[in-house]
Backbone bond lengths (Angstrom), bond angles and torsions (degrees), N, CA, C in turn:
res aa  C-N    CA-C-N  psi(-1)  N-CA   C-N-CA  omega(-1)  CA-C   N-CA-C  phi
1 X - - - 1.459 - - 1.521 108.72 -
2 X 1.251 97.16 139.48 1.833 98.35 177.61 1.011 118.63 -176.94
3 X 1.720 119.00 137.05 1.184 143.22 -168.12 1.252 130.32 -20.77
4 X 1.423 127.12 95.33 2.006 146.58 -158.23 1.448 101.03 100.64
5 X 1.137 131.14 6.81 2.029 123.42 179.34 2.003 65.08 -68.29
6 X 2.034 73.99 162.96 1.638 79.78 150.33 1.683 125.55 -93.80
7 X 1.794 114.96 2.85 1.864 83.44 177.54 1.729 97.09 -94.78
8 X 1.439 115.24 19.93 1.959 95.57 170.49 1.547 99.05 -105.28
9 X 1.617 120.77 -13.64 1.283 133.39 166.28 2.230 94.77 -46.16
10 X 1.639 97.69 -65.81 1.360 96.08 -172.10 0.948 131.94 -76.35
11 X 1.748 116.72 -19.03 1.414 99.69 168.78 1.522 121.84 -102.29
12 X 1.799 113.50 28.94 1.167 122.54 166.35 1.713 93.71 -80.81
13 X 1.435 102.62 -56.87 1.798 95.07 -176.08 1.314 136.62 -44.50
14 X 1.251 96.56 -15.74 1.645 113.59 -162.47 1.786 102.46 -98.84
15 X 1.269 105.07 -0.05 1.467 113.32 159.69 1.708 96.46 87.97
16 X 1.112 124.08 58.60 1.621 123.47 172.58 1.746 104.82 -123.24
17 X 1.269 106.09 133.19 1.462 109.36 -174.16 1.741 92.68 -81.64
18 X 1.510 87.75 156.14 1.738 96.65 -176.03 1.926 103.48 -60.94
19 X 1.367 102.42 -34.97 1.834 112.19 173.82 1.874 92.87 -39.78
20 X 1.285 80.41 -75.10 1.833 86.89 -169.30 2.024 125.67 -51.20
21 X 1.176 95.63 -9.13 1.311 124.01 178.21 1.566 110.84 -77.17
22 X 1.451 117.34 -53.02 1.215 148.21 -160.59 1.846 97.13 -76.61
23 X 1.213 101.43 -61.20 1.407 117.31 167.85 1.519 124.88 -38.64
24 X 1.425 117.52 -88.21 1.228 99.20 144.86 1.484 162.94 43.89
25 X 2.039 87.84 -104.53 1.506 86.65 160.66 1.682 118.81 -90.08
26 X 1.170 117.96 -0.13 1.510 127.59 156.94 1.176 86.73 -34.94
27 X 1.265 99.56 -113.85 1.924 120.54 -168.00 1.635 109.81 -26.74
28 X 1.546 128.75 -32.80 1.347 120.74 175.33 1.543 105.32 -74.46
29 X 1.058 127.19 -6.99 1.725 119.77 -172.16 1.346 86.30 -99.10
30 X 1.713 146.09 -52.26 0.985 143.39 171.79 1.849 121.49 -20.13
31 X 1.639 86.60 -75.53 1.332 112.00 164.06 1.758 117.64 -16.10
32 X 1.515 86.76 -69.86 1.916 109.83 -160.15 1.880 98.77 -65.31
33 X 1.537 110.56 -42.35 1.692 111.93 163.82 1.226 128.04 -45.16
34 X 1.134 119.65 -51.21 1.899 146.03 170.47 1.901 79.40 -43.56
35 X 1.064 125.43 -73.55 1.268 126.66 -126.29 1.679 101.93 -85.72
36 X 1.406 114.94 -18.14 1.450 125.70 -177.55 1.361 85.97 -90.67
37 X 0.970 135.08 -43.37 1.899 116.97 -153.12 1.909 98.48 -90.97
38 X 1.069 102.89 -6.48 1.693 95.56 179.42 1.337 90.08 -108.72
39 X 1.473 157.33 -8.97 1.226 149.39 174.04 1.489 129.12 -88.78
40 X 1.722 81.58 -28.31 1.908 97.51 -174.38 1.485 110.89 -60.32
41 X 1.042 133.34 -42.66 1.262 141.72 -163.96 1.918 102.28 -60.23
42 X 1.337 112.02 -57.28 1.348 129.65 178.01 1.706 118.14 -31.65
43 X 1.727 80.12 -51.38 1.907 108.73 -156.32 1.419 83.99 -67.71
44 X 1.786 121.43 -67.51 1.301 123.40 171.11 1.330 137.78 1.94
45 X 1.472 86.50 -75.50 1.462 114.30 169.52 1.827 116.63 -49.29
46 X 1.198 86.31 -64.53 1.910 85.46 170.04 1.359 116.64 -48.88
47 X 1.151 116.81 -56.33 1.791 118.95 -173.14 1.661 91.56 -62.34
48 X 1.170 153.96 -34.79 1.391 127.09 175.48 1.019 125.70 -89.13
49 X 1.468 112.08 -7.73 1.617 97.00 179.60 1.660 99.52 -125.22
50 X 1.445 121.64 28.26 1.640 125.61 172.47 1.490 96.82 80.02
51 X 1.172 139.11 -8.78 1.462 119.39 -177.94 1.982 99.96 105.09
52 X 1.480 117.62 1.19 1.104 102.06 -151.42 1.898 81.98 -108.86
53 X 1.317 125.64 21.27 1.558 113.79 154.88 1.899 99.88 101.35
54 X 1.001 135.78 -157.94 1.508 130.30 -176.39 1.734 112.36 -84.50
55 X 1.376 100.19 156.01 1.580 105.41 -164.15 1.648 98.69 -73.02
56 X 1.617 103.81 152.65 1.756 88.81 155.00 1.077 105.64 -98.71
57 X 1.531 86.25 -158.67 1.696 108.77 -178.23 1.394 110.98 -64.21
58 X 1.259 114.04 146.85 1.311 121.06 -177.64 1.747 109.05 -69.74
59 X 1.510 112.52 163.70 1.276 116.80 -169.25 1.210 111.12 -57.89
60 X 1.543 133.27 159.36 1.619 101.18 152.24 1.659 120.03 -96.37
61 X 0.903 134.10 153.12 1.641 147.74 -153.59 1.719 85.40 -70.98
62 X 1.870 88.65 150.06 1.241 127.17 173.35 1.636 109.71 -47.58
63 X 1.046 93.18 155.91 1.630 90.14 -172.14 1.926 98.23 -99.13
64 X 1.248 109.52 166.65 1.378 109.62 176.44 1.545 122.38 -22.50
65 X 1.254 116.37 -81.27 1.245 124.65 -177.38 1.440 117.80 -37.31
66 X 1.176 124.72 -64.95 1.174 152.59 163.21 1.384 122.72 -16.46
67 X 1.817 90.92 -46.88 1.708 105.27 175.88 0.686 113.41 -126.15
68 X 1.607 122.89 57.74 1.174 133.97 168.63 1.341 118.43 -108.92
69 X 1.546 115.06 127.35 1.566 110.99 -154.13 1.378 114.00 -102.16
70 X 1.351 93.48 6.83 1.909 99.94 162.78 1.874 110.73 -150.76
71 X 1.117 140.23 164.15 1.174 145.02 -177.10 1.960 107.95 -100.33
72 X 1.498 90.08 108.99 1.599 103.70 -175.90 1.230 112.26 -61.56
73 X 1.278 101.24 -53.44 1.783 127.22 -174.63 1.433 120.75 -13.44
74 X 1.009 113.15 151.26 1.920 126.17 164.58 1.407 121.67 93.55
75 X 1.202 125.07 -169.73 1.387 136.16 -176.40 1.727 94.52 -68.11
76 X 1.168 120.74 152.01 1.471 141.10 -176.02 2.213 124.50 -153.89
77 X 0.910 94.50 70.45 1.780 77.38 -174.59 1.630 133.44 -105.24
78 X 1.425 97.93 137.34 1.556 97.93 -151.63 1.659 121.67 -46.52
79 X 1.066 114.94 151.48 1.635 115.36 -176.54 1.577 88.02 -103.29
80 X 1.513 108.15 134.87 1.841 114.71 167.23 1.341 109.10 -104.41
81 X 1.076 117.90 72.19 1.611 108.39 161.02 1.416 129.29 -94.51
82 X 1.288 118.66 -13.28 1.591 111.27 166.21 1.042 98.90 -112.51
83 X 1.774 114.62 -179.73 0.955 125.94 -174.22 1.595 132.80 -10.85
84 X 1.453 99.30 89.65 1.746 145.57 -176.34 1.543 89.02 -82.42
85 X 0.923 152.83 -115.01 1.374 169.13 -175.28 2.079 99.70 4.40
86 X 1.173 101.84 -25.01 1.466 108.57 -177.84 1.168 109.84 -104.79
87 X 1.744 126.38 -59.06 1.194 150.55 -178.70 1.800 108.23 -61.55
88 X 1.270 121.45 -39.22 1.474 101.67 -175.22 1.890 112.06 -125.18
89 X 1.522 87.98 -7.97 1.913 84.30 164.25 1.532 103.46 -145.67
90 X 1.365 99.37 157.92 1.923 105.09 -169.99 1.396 121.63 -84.63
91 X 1.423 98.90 117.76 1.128 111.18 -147.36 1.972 103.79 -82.44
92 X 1.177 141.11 164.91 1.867 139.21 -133.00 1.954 63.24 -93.21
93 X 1.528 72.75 156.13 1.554 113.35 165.06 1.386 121.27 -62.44
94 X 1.575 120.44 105.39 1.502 115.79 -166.35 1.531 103.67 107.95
95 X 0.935 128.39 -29.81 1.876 115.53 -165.65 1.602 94.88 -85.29
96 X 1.484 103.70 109.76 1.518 120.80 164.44 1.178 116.39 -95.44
97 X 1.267 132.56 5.74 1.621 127.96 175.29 1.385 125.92 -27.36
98 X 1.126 119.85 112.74 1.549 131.79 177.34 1.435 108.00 79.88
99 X 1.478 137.16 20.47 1.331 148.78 142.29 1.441 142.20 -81.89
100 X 1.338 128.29 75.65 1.041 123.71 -165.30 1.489 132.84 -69.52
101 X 1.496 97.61 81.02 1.373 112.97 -158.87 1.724 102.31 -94.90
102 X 1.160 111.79 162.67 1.407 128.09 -174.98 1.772 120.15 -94.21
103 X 1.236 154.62 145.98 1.122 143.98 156.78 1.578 114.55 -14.46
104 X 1.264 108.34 -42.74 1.731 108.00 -170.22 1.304 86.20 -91.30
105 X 1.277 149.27 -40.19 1.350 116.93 -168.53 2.039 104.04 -89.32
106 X 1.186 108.60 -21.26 1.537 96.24 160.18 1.354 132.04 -55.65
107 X 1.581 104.57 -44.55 1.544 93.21 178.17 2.018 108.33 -75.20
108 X 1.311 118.81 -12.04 1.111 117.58 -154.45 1.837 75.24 -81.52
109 X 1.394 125.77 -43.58 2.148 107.07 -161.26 1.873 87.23 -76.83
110 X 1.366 120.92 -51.09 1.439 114.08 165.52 1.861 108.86 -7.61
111 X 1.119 105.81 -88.70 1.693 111.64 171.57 1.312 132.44 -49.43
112 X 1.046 105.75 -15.84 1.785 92.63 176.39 1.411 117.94 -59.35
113 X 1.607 73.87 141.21 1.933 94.21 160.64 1.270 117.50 -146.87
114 X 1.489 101.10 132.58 1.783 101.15 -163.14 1.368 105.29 -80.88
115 X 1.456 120.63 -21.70 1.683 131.34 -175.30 1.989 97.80 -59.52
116 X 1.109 103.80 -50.62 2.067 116.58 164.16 0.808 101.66 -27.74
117 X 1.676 112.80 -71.60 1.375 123.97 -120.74 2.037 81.80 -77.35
118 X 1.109 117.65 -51.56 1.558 131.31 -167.48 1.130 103.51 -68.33
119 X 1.194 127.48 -42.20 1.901 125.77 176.06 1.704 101.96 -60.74
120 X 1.430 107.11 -22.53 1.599 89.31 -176.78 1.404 112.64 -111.19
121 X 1.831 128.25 6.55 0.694 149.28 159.71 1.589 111.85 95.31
122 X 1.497 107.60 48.78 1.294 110.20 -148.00 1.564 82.23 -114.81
123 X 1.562 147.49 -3.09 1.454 144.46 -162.83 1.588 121.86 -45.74
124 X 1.925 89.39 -20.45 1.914 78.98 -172.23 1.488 108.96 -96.05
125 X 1.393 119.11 24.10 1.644 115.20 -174.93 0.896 101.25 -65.11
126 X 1.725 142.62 -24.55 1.555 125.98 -176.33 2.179 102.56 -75.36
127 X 1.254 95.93 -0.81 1.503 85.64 -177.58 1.297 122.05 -105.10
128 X 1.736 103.48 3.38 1.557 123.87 177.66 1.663 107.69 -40.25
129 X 1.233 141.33 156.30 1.369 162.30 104.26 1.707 99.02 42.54
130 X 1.696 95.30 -63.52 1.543 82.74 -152.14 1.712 106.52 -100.86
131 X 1.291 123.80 5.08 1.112 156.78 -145.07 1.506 101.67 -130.81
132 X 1.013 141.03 -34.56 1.658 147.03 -165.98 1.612 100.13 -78.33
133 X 1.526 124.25 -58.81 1.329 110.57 -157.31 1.351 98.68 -93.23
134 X 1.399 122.25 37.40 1.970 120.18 151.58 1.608 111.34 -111.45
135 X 0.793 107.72 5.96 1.691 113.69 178.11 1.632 100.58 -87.34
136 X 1.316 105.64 140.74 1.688 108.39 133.79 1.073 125.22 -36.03
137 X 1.537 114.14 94.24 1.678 109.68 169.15 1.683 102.23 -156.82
138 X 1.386 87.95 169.36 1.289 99.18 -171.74 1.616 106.19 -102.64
139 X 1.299 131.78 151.16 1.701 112.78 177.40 1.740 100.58 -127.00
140 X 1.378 100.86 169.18 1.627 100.28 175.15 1.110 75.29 -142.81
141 X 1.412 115.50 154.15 1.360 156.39 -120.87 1.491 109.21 -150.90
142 X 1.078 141.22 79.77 1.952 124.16 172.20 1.222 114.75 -147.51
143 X 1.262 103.40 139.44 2.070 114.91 166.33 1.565 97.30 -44.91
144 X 1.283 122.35 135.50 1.476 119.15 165.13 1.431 80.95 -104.46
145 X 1.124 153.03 25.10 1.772 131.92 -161.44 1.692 93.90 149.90
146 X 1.300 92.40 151.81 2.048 92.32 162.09 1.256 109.81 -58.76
147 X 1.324 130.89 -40.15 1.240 116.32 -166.09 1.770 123.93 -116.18
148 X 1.031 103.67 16.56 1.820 137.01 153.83 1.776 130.55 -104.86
149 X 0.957 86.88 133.74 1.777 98.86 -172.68 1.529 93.43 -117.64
150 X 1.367 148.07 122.69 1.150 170.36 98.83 1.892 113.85 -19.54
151 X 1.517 106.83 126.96 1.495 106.13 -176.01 1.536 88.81 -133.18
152 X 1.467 126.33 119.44 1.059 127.71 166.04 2.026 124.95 -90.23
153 X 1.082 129.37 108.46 1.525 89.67 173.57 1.214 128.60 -121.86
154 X 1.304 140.00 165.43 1.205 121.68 173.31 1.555 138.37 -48.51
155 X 1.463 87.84 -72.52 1.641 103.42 164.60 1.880 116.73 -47.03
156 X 1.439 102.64 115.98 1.391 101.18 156.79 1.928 93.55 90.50
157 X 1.406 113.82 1.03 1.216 129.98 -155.52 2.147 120.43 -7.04
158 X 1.290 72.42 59.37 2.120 103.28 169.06 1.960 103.70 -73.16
159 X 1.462 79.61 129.61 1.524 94.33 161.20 2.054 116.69 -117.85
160 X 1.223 86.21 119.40 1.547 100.46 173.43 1.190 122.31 -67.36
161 X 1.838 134.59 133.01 1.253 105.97 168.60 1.697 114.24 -124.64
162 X 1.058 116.65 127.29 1.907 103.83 -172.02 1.405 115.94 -115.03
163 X 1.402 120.13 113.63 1.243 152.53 -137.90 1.182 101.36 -104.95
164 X 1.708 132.96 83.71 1.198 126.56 -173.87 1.933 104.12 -79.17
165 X 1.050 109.72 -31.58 1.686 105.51 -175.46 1.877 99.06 -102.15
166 X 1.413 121.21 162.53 1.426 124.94 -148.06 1.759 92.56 -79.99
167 X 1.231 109.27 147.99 1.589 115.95 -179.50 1.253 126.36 -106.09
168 X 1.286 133.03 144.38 1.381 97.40 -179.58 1.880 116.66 -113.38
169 X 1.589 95.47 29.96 1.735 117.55 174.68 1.866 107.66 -25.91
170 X 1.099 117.46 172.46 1.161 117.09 -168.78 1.775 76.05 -139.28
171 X 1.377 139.04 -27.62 1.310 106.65 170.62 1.529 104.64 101.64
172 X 1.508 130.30 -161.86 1.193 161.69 117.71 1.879 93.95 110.11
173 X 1.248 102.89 46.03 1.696 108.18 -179.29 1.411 99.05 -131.87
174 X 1.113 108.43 165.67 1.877 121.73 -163.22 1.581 101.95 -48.08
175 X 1.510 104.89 -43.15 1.252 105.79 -164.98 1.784 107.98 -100.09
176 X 1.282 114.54 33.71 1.481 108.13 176.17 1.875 128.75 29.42
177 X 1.185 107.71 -155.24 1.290 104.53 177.13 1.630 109.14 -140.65
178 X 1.604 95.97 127.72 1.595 117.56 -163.59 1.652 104.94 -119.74
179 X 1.525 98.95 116.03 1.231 136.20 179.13 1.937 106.01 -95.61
180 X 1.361 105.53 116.52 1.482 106.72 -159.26 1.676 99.68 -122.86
181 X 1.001 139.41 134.11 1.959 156.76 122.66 0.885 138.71 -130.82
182 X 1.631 116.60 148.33 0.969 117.77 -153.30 1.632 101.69 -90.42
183 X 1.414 83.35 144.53 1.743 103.98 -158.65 1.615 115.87 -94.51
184 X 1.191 146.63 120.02 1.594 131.72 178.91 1.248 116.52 -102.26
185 X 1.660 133.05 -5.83 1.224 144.80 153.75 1.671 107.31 -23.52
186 X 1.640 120.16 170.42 0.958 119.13 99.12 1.175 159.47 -46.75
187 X 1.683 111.07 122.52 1.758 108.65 -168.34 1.569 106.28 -56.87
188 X 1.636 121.83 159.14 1.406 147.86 -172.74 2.011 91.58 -43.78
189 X 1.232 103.69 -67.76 1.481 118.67 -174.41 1.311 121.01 -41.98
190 X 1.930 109.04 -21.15 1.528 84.57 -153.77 1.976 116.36 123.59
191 X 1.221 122.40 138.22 1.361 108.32 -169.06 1.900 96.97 -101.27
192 X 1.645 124.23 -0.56 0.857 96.28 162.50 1.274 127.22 102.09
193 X 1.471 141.99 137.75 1.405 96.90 -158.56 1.463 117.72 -100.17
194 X 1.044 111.93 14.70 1.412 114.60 161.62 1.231 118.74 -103.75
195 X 1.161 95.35 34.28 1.979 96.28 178.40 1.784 127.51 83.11
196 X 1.197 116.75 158.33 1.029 110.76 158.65 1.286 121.41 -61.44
197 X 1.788 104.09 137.46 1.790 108.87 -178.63 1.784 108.07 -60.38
198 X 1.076 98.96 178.07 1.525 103.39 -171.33 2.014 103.89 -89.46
199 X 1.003 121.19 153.79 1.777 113.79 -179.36 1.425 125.09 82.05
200 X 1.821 101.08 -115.66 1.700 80.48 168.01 1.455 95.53 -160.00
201 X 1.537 114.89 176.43 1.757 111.62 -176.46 1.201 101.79 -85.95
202 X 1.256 129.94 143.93 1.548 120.59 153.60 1.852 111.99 -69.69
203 X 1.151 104.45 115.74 1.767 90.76 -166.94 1.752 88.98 -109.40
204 X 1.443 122.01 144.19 1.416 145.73 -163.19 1.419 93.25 -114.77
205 X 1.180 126.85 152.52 1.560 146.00 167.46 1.387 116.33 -137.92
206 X 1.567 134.58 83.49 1.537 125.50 -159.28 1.888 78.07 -106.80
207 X 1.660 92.15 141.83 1.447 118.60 152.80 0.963 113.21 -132.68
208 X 1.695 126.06 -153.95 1.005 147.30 -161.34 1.964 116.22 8.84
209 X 1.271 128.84 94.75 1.637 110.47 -143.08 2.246 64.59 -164.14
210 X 1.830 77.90 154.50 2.025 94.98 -177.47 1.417 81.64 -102.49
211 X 1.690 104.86 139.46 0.914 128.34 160.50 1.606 135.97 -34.67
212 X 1.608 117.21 139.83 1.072 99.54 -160.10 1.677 110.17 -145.09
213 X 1.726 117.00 -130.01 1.180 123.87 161.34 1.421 119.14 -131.87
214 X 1.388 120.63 141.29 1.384 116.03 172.91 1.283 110.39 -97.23
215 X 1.322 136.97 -0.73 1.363 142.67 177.03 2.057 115.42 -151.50
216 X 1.283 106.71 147.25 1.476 96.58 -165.06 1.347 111.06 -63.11
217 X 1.642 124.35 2.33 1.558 122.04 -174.49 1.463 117.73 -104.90
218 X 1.427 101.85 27.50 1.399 98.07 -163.53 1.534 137.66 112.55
219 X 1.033 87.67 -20.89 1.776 95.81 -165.95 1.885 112.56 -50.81
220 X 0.865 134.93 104.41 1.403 119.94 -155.14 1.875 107.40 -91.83
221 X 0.783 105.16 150.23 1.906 123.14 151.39 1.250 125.23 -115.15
222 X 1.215 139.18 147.89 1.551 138.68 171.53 1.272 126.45 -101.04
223 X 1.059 103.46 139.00 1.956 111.49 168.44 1.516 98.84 -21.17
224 X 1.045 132.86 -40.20 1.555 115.25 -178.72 1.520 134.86 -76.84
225 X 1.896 96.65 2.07 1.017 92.27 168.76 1.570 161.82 -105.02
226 X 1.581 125.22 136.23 1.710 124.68 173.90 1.409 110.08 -51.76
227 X 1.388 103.34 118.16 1.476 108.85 157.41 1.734 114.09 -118.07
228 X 1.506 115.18 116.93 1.256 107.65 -173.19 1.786 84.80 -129.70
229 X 1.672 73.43 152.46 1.698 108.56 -162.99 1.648 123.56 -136.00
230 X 1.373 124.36 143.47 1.639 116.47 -149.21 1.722 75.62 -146.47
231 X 1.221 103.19 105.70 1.425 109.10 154.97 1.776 114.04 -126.23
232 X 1.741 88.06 141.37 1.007 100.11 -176.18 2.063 108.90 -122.37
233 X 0.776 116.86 -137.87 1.451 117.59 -146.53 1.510 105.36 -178.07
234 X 1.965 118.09 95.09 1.628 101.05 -169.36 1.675 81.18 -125.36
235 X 1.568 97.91 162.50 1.555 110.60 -178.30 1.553 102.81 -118.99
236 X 0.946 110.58 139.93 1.842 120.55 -154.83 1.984 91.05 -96.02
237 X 0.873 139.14 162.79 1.838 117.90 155.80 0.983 130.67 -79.22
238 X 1.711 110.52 -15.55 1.407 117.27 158.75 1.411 129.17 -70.73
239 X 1.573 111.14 18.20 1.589 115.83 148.97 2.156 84.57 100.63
240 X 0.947 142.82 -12.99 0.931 143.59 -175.17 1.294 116.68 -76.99
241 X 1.500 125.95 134.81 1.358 106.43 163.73 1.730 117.72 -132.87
242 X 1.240 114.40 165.35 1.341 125.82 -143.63 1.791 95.87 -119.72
243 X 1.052 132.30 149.63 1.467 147.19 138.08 1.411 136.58 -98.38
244 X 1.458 141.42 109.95 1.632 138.89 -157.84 1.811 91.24 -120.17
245 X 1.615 85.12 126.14 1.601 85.64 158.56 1.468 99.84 -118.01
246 X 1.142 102.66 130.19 1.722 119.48 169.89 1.362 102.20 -97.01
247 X 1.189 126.70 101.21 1.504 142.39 136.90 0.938 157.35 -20.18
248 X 1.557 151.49 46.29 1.786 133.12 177.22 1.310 109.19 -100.78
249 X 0.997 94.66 135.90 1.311 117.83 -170.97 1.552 111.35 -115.94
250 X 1.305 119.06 127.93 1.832 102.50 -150.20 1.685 89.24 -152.75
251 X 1.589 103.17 112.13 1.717 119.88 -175.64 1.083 115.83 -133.85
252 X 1.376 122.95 94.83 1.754 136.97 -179.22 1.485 103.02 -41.31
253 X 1.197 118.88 -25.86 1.796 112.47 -147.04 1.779 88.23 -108.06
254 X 1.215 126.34 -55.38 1.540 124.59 -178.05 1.404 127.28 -97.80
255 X 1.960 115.44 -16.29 1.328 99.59 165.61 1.461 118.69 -122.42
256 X 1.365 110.22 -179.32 1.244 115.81 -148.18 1.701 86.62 -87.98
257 X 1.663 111.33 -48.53 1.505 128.54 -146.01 1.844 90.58 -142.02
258 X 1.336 78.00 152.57 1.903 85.44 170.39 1.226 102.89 -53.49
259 X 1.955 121.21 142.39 1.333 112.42 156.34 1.793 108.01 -98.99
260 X 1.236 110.90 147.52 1.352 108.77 166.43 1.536 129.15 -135.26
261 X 1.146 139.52 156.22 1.425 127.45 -130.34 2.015 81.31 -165.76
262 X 1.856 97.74 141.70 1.716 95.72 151.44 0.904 114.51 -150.25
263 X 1.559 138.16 142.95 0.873 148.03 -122.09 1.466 109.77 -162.78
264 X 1.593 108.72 131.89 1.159 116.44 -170.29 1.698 129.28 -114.76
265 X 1.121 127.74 148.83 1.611 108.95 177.13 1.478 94.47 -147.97
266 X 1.427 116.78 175.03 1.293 115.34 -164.59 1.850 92.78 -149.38
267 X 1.245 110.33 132.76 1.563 119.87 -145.32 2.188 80.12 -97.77
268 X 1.602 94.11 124.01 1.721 122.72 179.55 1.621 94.95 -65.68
C-alpha cells in the first residue's frame, strides 16, 4: 500500500493518522509470521509424503531371482585352456606345480594312495567343493526356489546348492555349504582386461565341506576349508556367452598362501 492508491486515499478519509496507519500494518506483518511458522511444518509434511500422511516402512528387497542382474541358468561346459596337463590327465604323484601348498600338505599329496582312498570309500574327493569346478565337466544351472540356485554336474555327478537367505545346514558333504549374493564390487582377481562385467558377480562362500582334493593326484584341502567364488557372466559379439569362476581357495591346515584359479565355461 502506498501513498495516492485509493485504500490510503480511504483510510486517510476515514480519519486515521499515518502513525496509526504505520501501526497497523506492524501488527498485520506480525500476525501473517505467527501464521507461516505454525503452518510450515504441516505444508512440509504434505509436499514429502504427497499429502498421503507419514511414510511407511520401506519395501522389503527383491528376492534372489528377481535381482538378479544377469541369468545364470542352463547348460554350461567347461573350456580347458590352461593348465591341461592337470585338468584333463593325472598328473605323477607329487607334482604340485602352481599350488601353494605347505610342508603338511606336501607330505600329505607325497602319500597318496588312491587304492586307500577307494578301500575306504573315499573315491569322490577329486569331486569335493573345491576340486569340482577344475575338471572337465559340464554344469546345469537352475532356480530350485527364488531364493536357491541349484548346480548340477556331470562329472562325479555332484549337486550344488546356493543359499541366497542364511541356512541352518550342518554341512560335512563333498559339497559343503554355499552361502550366495549378488556382489557389485570388483571381483578378488581384478576386472580384467576388458573391464569390469556390467551388474554384479554372484560371489559363493562354501564352508563347512569333508575333506578332499584340489587336483586328481592328491593334492589335499581340509574340512577347514573357505572357498569363495565370483562368477560372472560375459557376452562374446558373436552371440555367445561365457561363465568365469574366479577362485580362492584358502586352507590353514595345507596351504601356505591363498590358491586361486579361473575358470571358464561356455553356455550350450
Amino acid at each position: 500500500m502506498r501513498p495516492g492508491s485509493r485504500r490510503w486515499d480511504t483510510i486517510v478519509r476515514q480519519g486515521q493518522s499515518l502513525e496509526g496507519v504505520l501501526i497497523n500494518l506492524y501488527k498485520l506483518c506480525q500476525l501473517v509470521a505467527v501464521v507461516l511458522c505454525v503452518a510450515s511444518p504441516a505444508v512440509f509434511a504434505q509436499g514429502r509424503g504427497g499429502g498421503r500422511g507419514p511414510a511407511g516402512p520401506p519395501p522389503p528387497p527383491p528376492v534372489a531371482k528377481v535381482a538378479a542382474p544377469w541369468d545364470p541358468t542352463g547348460y554350461w561346459v567347461s573350456l580347458v585352456t590352461e593348465d591341461w596337463r592337470y585338468r584333463m590327465a593325472l598328473p605323477p604323484k607329487g607334482d604340485l606345480t602352481g599350488v601353494p601348498v605347505n610342508a603338511e600338505g606336501r607330505a600329505a599329496a607325497n602319500a597318496w594312495d588312491p587304492a586307500k582312498d577307494e578301500a575306504a570309500g573315499d573315491q569322490c574327493k577329486i569331486y569335493g567343493v573345491a576340486g569340482l569346478i577344475r575338471l572337465p565337466i559340464r554344469l546345469h544351472i537352475t532356480w530350485q526356489d527364488d531364493e536357491t540356485l541349484k548346480i548340477e554336474t556331470d562329472a562325479g555327478e555332484q549337486t550344488r546348492i546356493l543359499h541366497f537367505k542364511p541356512t541352518q545346514e550342518a554341512g560335512g558333504g563333498w559339497q559343503g555349504v554355499s552361502l550366495a549374493s549378488w556382489d557389485r564390487s570388483i571381483p578378488v582377481m581384478g576386472p580384467g582386461r576388458g573391464g569390469a562385467p556390467p551388474g554384479a558377480s554372484l560371489k559363493v562362500v562354501t564352508t563347512k565341506m569333508k575333506a578332499g582334493y584340489l587336483r586328481k593326484n592328491g593334492v589335499p584341502y581340509s574340512e577347514n576349508t573357505v572357498v569363495t567364488e565370483y562368477i560372472d557372466r560375459l557376452e562374446h559379439p558373436d552371440g555367445d556367452s561365457y561363465l568365469v569362476f574366479e577362485t580362492e581357495v584358502v586352507d590353514p591346515k595345507y596351504l601356505a598362501t591363498p590358491f586361486w584359479t579361473s575358470t571358464h565355461f561356455k553356455r550350450q
